[in-house]
C-alpha positions in Angstrom: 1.1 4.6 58.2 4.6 5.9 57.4 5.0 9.6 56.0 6.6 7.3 53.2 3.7 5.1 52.3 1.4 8.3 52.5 3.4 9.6 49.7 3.0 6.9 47.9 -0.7 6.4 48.4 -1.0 10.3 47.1 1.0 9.8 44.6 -0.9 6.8 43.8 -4.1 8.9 43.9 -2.5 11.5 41.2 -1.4 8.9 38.9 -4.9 7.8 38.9 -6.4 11.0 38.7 -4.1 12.2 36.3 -4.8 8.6 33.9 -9.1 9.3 34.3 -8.6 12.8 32.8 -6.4 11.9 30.1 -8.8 9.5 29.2 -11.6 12.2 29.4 -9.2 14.8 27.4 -8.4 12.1 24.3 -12.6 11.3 24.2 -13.0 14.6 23.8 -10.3 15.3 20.8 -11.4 12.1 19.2 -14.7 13.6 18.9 -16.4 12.1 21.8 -17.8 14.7 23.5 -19.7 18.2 22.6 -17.6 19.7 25.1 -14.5 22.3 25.0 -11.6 21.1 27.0 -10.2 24.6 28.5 -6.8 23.9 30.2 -6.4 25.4 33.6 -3.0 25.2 33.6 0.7 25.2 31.4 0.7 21.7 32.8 -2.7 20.8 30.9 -1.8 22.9 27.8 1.1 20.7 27.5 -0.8 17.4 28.0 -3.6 18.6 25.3 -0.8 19.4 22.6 0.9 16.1 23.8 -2.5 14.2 23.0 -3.1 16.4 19.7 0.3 15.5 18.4 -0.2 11.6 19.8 -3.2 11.6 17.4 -1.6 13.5 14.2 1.0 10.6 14.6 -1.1 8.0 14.9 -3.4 9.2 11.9 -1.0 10.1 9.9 1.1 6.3 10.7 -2.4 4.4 9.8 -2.5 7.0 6.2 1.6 5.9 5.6 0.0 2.5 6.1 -2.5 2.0 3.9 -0.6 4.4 1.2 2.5 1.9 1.5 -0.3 -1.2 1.2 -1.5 0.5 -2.4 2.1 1.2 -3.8 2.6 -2.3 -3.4 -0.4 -3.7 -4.7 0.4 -1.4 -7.8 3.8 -2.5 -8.1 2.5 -6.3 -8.1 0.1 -5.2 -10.7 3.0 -3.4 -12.9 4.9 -6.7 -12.4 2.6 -9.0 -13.6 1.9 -6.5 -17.0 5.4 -6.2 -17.9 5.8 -9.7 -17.2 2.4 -10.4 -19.4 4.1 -8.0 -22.3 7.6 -9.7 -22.3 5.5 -12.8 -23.1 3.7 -11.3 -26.0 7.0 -9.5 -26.9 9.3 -12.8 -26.9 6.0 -14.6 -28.8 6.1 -11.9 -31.5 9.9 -12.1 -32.3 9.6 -15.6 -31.9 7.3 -15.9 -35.1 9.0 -13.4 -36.9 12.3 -15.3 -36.7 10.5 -18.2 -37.6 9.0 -16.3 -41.2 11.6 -14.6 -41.9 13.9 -18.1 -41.9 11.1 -19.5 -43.8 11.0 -16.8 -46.3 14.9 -16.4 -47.0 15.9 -18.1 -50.2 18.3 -21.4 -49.6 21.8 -20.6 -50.2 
């Protein structure tokens, strides 16, 4: 083997290594395991806030979500009861006309 391809096997190696324990560190934030994760290095206290702040955003996108989903299943709602009352409204004015022209004396 090339010094070449040995770098890339090893860095190969890393990347896998490195995926297997980000996996193992967002198990444990999610609650997954009883465990502590204690960083060893800046490297891994950067990785753990990257994760935490992955999940806020996440949780916090599905919250916007399901917030956004209510507003506009009130705003349909509103709709259809204003709609409902113009009816009523344009009924009403509608049979008052009607009396009123009824009750007014023929000229």
């Amino acid at each position: 083997m090339t010094e070449k391809e040995v770098t890339i096997e090893e860095l190969d190696d890393t990347v896998k290594q490195t995926n297997e324990q980000l996996d193992l560190m967002e198990w444990k934030l999610d609650g997954g395991g009883m465990e502590i994760v204690t960083p060893i290095n800046n490297q891994d206290v950067c990785i753990v806030n990257l994760l935490k702040s992955v999940s806020e955003v996440r949780s916090d996108y599905q919250q916007l979500r399901r917030e956004l989903i209510e507003v506009q299943a009130l705003q349909r709602e509103l709709s259809t009861r204003l709609r409902t009352q113009l009816r009523l409204v344009h009924g009403k004015f509608a049979r008052l006309r009607q009396r009123i022209a009824a009750a007014s004396p023929p000229r």
